[in-house]
Legacy VTK file of the C-alpha trace (Angstrom):
# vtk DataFile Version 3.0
C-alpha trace
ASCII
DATASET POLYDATA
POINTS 173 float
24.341 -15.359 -5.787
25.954 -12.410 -4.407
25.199 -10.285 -1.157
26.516 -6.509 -1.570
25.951 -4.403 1.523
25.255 -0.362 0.949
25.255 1.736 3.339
23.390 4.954 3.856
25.869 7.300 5.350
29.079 8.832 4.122
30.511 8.068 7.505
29.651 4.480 7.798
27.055 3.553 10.600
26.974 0.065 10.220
22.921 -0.476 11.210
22.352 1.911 8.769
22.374 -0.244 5.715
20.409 -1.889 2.724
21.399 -5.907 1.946
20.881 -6.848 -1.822
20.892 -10.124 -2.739
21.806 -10.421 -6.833
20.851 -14.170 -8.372
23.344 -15.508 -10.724
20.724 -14.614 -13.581
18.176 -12.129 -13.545
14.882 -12.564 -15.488
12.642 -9.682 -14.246
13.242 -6.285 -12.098
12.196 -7.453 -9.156
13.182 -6.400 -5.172
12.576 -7.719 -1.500
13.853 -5.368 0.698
13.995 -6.638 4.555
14.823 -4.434 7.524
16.974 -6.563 9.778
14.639 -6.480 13.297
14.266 -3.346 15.010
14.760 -0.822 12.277
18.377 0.983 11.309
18.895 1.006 15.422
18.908 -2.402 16.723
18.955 -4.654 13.994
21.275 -7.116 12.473
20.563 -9.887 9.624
21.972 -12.393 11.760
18.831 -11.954 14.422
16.031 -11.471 11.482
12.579 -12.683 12.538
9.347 -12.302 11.273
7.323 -10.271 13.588
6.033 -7.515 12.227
6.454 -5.003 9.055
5.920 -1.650 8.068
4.181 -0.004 5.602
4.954 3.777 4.153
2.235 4.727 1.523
1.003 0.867 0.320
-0.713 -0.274 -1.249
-2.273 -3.661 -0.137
-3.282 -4.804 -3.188
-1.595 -5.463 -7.076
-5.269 -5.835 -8.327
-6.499 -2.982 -10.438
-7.733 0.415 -8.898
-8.891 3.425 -10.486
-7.301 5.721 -11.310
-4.293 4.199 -11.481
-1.204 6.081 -12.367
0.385 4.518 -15.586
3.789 3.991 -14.314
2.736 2.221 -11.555
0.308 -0.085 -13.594
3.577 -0.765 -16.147
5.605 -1.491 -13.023
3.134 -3.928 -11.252
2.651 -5.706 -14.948
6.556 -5.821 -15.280
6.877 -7.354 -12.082
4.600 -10.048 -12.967
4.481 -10.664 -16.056
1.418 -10.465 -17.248
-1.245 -7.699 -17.865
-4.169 -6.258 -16.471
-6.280 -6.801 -19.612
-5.336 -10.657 -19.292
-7.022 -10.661 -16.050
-4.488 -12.704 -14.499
-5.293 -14.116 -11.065
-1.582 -13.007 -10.326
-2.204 -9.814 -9.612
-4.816 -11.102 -6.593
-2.034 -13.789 -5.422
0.626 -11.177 -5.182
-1.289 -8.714 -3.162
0.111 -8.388 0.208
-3.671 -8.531 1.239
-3.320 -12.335 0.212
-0.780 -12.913 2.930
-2.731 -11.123 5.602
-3.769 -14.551 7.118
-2.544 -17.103 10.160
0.748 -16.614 10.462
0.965 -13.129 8.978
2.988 -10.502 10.529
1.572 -7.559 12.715
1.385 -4.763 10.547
1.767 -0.555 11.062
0.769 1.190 7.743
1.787 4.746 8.053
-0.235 6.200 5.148
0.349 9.628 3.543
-3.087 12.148 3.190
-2.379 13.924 0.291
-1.610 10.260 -1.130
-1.748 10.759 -5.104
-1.287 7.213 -6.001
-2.626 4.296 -4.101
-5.788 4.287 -2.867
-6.360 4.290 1.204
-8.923 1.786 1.300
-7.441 -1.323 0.166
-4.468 -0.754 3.337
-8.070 -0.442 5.308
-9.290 -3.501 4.343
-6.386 -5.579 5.092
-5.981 -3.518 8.488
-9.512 -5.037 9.468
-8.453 -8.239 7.841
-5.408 -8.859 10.296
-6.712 -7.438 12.896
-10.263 -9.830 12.554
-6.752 -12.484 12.297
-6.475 -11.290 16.283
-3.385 -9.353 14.552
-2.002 -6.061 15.948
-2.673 -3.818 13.031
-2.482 0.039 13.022
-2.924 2.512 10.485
-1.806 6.360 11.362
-2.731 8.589 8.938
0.055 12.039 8.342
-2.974 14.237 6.705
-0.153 17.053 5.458
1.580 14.286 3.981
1.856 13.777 0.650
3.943 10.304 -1.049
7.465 9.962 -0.674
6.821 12.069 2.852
8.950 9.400 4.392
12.224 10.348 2.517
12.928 13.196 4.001
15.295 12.363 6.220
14.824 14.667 8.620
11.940 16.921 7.811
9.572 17.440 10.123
6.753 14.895 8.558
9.370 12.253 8.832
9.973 12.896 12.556
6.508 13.061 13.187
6.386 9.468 11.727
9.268 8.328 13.847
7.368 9.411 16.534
4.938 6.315 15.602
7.351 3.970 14.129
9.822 3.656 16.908
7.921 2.735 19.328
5.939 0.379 17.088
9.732 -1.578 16.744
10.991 -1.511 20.227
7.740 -3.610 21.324
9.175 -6.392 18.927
12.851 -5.954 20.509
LINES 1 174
173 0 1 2 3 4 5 6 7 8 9 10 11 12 13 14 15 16 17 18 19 20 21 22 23 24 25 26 27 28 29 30 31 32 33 34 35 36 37 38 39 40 41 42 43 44 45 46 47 48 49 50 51 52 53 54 55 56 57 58 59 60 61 62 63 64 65 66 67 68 69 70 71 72 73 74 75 76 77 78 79 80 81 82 83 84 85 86 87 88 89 90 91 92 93 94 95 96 97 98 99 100 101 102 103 104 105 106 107 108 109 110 111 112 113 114 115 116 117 118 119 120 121 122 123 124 125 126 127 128 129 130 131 132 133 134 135 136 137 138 139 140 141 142 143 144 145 146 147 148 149 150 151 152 153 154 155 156 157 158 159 160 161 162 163 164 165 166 167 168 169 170 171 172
């Protein structure tokens, strides 16, 4: 196993950086992404704890929703394996909704309104869900926002979102 470091800037800021971890042998496309702590600001992967994650767009669950876009449905079936006409508990197991139970992390789910691909209510569900879990769990909704809003580093949606996401990670630091 490998661990390649890649960072963001041209002008290396070294918080402001993506770990990959490549296996040996790879048998499906499949990612985990952390964010070390508190964000690109005050984190490290040397003080990583679980505490609480962040959510841009969703979804909550892998199950089937319709409509669902096609790529997306190919993607989740790559990633597992298996198909949606198999009706495969999988895609139920893999849902982050699944892991919304005692030792889950607090959650802030920053959802997009003009959100063309996954559907609002499942992040909803599992909002209530951790939050009946005596969770902190907050969902802020960026109606002008439409997927990928997030990107934009530096556009005014994006600050807007910072505005909420900040201070959502400096109460964990």
């Amino acid at each position: 196993m490998e661990l390649m470091t890649r960072y963001y800037d041209e002008d290396i800021v070294l918080k402001r950086a993506v770990d990959i971890v490549c296996p040996a042998q790879v048998s499906r496309r499949v990612a985990l992404f952390y964010i070390h702590g508190g964000g690109w600001r005050a984190g490290a992967r040397d003080g990583f704890h679980r505490h609480a994650c962040v959510s841009i767009n969703g979804p909550a669950t892998l199950e089937k929703w319709e409509p669902m876009h096609e790529g997306i449905k190919r993607d989740i079936e790559n990633l597992l394996g298996v198909t949606y006409e198999e009706e495969s508990p999988l895609f139920r197991d893999a849902s982050p909704m699944a892991y919304a139970e005692g030792e889950a992390a607090d959650f802030l789910f920053l959802l997009a309104g003009k959100e063309k691909f996954f559907p609002h209510s499942f992040i909803y569900e599992m909002s209530e869900k951790l939050q009946r879990l005596s969770k902190r769990s907050e969902v802020v909704l960026f109606p002008e926002a439409e997927h990928g809003f997030f990107y934009g580093v530096g556009s005014p949606l994006q600050q807007e979102a910072l505005t909420v996401l900040e201070p959502f990670l400096e109460s964990y630091a």
